[in-house]
C-alpha positions as CSV (number, residue, x, y, z in Angstrom):
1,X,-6.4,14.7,4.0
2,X,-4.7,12.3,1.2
3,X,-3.1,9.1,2.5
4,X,-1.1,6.5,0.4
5,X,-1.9,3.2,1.9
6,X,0.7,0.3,1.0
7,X,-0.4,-3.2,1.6
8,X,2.7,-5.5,2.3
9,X,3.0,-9.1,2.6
10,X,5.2,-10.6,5.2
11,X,6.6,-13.8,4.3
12,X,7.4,-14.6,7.9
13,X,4.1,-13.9,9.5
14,X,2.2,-16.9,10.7
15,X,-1.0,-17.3,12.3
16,X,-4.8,-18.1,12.3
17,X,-6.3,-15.1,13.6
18,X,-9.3,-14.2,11.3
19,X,-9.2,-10.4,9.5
20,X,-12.7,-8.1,10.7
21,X,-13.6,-8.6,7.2
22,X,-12.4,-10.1,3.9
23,X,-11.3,-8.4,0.9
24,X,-14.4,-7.9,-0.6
25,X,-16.2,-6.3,2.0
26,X,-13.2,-3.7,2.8
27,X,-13.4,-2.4,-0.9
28,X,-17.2,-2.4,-0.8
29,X,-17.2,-0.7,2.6
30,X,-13.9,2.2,1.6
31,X,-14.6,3.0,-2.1
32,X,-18.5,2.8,-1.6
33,X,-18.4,5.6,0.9
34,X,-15.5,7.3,-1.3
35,X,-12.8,7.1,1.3
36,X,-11.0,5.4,-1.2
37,X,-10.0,7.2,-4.2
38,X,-7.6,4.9,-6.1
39,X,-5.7,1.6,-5.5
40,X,-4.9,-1.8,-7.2
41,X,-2.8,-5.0,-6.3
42,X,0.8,-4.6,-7.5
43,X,3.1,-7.4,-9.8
44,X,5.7,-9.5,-7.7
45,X,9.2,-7.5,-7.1
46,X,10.2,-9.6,-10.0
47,X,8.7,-7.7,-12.4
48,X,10.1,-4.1,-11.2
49,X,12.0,-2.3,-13.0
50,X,14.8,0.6,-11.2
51,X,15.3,3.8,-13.1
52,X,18.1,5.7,-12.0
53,X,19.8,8.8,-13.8
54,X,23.7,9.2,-12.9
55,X,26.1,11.8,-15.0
56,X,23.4,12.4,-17.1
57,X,22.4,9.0,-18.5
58,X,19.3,7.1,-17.5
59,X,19.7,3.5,-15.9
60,X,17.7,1.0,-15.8
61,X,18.0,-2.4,-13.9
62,X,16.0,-5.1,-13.0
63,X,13.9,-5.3,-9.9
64,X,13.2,-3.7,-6.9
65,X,15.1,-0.8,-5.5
66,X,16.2,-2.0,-2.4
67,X,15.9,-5.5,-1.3
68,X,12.9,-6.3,1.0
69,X,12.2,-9.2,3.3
70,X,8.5,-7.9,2.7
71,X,7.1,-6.7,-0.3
72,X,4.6,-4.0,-1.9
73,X,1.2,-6.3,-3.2
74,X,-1.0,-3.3,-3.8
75,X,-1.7,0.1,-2.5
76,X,-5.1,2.3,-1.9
77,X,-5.2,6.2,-1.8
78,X,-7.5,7.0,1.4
79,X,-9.2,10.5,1.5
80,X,-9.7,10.9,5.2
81,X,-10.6,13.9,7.8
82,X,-7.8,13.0,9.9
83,X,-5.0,10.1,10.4
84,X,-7.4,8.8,13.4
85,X,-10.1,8.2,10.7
86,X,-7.4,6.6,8.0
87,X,-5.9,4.5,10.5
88,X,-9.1,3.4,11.6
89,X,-9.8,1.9,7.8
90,X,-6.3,1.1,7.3
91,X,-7.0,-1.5,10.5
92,X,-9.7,-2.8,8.8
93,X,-8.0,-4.4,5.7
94,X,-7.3,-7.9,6.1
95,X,-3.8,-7.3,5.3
96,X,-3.5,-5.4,8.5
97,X,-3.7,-9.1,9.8
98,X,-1.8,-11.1,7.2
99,X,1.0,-8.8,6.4
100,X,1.5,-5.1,7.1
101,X,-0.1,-1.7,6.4
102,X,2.0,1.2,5.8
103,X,0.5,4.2,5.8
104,X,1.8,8.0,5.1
105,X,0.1,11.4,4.4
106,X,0.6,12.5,1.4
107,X,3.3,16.0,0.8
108,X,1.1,17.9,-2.0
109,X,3.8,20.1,-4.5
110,X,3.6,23.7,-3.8
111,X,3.3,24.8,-7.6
């Protein structure tokens, strides 16, 4: 199974509790053993631009789509055998401590 991880900061988190492991080893430890097909850290909200098309024309505005007190840094595409096993690495990343992890199965297109 395909997840989409999203790693989100969370401005009003506070505290000194220490991740399981740091950055480094959590991309060593997912995308060594190919759980982890894809991912990358993600501009600021800033930088974002919305595409919308209404009565047939295209719009385009400047950043985010909805307004956020938390916001997307990066994301990682997990292949897992199960949500257990994806939530299990998902608890892992340090983020998981700092800010948030969302995670969601991914909805293959029936072509």
């Amino acid at each position: 199974m395909k997840f989409l991880m999203l790693v989100l900061s969370d401005p009003g988190r506070s505290s000194d509790e220490e991740p399981p492991v740091s950055i480094e080893q959590w991309v060593e430890e997912t995308y060594g053993s190919g759980k982890a097909l894809d991912g990358d850290r993600l501009r600021p909200s800033a930088d974002a631009k919305t595409i919308r098309r209404r009565d047939g024309e295209v719009r385009v505005t400047d950043g985010p789509a909805s307004p956020a007190h938390v916001e997307i840094a990066g994301f990682d595409i997990l292949e897992c055998a199960d949500l257990e096993e994806a939530i299990t690495l998902a608890g892992r990343h340090p983020m998981a401590t700092a800010g948030i992890i969302e995670l969601r199965p991914t909805w293959p297109l029936d072509l």
